[in-house]
C-alpha positions as CSV (number, residue, x, y, z in Angstrom):
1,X,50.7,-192.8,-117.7
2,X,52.9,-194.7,-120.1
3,X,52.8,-192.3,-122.6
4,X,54.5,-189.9,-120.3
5,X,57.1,-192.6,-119.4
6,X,58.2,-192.9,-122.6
7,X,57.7,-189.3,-123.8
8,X,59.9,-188.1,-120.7
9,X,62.2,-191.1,-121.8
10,X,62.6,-189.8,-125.0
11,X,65.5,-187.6,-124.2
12,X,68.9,-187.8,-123.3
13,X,68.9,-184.4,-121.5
14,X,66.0,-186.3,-119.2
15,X,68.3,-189.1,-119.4
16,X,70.8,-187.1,-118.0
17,X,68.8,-185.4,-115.3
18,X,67.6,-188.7,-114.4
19,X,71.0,-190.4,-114.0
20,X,72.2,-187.5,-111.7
21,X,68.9,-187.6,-109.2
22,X,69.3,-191.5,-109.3
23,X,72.2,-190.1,-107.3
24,X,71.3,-187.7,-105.4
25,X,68.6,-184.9,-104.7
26,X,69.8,-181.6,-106.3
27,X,68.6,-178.2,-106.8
28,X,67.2,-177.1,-110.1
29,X,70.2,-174.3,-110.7
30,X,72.6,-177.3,-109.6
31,X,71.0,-179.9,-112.6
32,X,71.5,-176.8,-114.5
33,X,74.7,-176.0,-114.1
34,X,75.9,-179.5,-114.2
35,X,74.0,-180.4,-118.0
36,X,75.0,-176.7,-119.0
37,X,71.8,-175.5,-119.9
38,X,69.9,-172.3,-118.3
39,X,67.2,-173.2,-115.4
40,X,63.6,-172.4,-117.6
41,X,65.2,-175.2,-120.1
42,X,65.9,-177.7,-116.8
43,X,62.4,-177.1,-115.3
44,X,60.9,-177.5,-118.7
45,X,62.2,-181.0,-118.8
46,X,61.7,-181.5,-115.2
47,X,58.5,-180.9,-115.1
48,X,58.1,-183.4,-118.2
49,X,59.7,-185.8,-115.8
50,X,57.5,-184.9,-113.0
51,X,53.8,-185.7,-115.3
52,X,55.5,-188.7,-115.2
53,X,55.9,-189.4,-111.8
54,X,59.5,-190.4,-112.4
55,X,60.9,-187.2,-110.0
56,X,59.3,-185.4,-107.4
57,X,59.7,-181.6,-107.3
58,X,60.1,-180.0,-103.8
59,X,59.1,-176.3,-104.0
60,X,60.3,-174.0,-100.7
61,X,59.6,-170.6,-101.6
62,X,61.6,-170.2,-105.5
63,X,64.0,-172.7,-104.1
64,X,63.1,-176.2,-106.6
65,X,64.6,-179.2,-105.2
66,X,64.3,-182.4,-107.4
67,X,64.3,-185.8,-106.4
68,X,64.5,-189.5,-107.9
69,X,61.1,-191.8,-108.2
70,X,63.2,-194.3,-110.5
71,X,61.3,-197.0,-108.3
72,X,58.1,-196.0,-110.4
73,X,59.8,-196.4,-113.6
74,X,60.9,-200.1,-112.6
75,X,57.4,-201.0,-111.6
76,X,56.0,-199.9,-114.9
77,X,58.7,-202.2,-116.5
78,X,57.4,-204.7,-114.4
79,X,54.1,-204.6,-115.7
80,X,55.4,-206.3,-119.2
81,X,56.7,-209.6,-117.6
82,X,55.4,-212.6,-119.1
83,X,53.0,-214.0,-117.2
84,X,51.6,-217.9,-116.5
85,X,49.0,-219.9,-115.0
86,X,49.6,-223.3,-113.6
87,X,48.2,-225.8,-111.7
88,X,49.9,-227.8,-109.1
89,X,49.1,-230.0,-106.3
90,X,49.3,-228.7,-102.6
91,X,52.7,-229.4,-101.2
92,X,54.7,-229.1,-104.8
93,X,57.8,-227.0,-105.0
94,X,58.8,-224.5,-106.9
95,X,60.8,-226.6,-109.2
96,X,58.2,-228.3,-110.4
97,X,56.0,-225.4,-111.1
98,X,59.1,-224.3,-113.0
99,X,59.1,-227.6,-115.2
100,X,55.6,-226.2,-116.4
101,X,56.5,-223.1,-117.8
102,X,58.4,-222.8,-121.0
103,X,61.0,-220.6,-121.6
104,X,62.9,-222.1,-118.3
105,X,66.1,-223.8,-118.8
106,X,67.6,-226.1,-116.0
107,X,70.5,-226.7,-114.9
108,X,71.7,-229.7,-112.6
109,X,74.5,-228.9,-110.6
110,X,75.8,-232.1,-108.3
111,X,72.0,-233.0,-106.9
112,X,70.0,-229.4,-107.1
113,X,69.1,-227.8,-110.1
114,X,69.8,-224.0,-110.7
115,X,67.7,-221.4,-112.9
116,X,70.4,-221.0,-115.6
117,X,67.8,-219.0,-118.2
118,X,64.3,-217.5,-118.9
119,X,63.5,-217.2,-122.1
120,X,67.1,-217.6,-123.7
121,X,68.9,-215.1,-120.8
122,X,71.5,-216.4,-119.1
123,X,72.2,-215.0,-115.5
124,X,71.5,-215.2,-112.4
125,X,68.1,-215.8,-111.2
126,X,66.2,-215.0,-107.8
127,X,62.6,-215.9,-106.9
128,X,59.9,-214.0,-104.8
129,X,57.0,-215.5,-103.1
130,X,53.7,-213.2,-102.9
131,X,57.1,-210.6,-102.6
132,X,59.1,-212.1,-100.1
133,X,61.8,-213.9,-100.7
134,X,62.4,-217.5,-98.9
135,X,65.0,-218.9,-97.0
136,X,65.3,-222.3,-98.9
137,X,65.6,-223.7,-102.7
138,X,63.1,-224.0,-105.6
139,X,63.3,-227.7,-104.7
140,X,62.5,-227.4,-100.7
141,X,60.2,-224.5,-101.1
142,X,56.8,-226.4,-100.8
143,X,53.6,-224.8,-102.1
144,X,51.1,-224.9,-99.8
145,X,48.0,-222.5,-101.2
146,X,47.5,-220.0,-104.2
147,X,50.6,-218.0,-104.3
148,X,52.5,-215.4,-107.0
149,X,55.9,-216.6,-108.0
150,X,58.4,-214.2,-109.8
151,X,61.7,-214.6,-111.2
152,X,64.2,-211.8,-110.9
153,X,67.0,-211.7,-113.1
154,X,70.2,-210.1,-110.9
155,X,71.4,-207.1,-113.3
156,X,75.6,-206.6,-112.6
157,X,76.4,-203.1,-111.0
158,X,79.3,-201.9,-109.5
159,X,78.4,-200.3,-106.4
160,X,81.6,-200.7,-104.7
161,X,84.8,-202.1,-106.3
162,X,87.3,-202.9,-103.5
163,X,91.1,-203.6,-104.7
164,X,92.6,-205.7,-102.1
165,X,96.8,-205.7,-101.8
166,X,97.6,-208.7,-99.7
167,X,101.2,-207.9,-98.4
């Protein structure tokens, strides 16, 4: 499976078609027209893309529509986070598991402390427990049995970028 991944990765015309279904679904003669290259060349590639479960091909009659599964690529990626095991005492916060893993800088900011890196990259950090995210801090969280912590690192992308004129 990762071979595929990073076969089909391998090209920026698969690059291409991948940035545009990240978009929207599209027909294969649309993809085509769009990358300028003739359909058998776009459904070579998309079917590249396909073995790799990073697009799903709709087939209605000779009609091809193509679709996104970007969500599979990211949980491949996720597969090559660093991992820990810790031990902590029942009722312990996330902070302190924190303080046990290396590679987590700290950052007190009037009386709570903030993720400020992991592993030398600055950002801004989230957490997940077991895949939910809490309503409350790394220091109020309390740990109350065996659990899966993990640190998302917000990535910047404009979605929307609102100019506001105030008269």
């Amino acid at each position: 499976m990762a071979n595929d991944i990073f076969k089909a990765l391998s090209s920026t015309t698969r690059l291409k078609m991948l940035r545009i279904l990240a978009k929207e679904e599209m027909h294969i003669t649309g993809i085509a027209k769009e990358l300028n290259l003739s359909v058998p060349v776009v459904a070579k590639h998309a079917k590249l893309l396909e073995r790799a479960n990073l697009i799903e091909i709709r087939r209605f009659g000779k009609t091809h529509v193509l679709g996104s599964k970007i969500k599979n690529m990211y949980g491949m990626l996720d597969e090559l986070a660093d991992s820990h095991t810790i031990d902590l005492q029942k009722g312990a916060s996330i902070l302190e598991a924190l303080r046990k893993v290396s590679g987590v800088e700290l950052k007190t900011v009037g009386d709570k402390e903030f993720v400020m890196a992991i592993d030398g990259e600055e950002g801004l950090y989230l957490y997940e427990v077991n895949g939910n995210s809490p309503n409350s801090t790394t220091e109020d969280f309390k740990i109350e049995k065996d659990c899966t912590i993990e640190w998302k690192k917000l990535i910047p992308v404009t979605r929307k970028k609102i100019f506001v004129k105030i008269k």
